[in-house]
N, C-alpha and C positions, 0 to 999 in steps of 0.2 A: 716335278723332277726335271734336271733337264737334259735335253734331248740333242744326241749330235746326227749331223745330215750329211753324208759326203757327197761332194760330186767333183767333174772334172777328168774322171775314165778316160780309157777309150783305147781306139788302137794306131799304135804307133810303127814307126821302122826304128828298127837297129839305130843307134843314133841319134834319135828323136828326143823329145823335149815334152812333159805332162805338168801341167799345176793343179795340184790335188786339193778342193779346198771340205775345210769343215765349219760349218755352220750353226754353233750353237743354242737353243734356243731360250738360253738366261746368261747368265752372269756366269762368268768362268774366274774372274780378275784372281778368285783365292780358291781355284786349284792347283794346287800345288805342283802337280806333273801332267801334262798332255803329250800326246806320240803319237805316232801312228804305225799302226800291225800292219802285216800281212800274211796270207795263206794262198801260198799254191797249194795247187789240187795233189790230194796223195800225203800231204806233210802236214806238219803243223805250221799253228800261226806262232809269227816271232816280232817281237818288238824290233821294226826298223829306223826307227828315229824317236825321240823323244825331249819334251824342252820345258825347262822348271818355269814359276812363275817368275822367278826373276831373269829368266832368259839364255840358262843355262841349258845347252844341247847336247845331245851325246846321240851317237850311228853307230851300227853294228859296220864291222870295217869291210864289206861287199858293198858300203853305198858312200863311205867317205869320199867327198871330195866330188863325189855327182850327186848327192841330193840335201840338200837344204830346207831345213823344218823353220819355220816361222810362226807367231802367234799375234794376235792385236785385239789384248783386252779389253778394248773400246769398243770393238765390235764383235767381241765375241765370237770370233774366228781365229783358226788352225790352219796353216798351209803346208805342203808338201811339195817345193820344187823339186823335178826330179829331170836329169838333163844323162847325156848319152846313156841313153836307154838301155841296156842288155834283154835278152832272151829271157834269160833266169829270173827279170825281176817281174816276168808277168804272174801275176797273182791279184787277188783280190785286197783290196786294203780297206781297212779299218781305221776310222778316228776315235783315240780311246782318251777316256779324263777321269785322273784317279776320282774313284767312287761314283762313276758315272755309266751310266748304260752305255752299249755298244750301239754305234750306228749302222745301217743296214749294209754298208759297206761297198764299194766302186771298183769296176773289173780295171784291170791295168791289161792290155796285151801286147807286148811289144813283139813281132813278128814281120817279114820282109813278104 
């Protein structure tokens, strides 16, 4: 089965700029949808991005127009740009791919 790895965390300022990447470890080309969640602590997890196999994206509108989801079938990777950082977006994230196990998932902390 295969398996997603994320990295790229970490902590950031107000403002700041994270490349979230996931790393696959088979073939993804005909998964049909990949995204990536998040959970702050206390909440639930929420689908913040997600991008069809033909390249199709869609954002919950807290991250439109700062974060950027990418995918590269060839290499069976998922990326997450995520540019002026806010407070509220520190949480943990997740690489998800429809009918695929969840990855262990990379802290985000954006903080001054």
């Amino acid at each position: 089965q295969v398996q997603l790895v994320e990295s790229g965390g970490g902590l950031v300022q107000p403002g700041g700029s994270l490349r979230l990447s996931c790393a696959a470890s088979g073939n993804i080309f005909n998964v049909w949808l990949m995204g990536w969640y998040r959970q702050a602590p206390g909440k639930e997890r929420e689908l913040v991005a997600s991008i069809s196999s033909g390249g199709l994206t869609n954002y919950i509108d807290r991250v439109k127009g700062r974060f950027t989801i990418s995918r590269d079938n060839a290499k069976n990777m998922v990326f997450l740009q995520m540019n002026n950082l806010k407070p509220e977006d520190t949480a943990v994230y997740y690489c998800w791919g429809a009918g695929l196990p969840w990855g262990q998932g990379t802290q985000v902390t954006v903080s001054s």
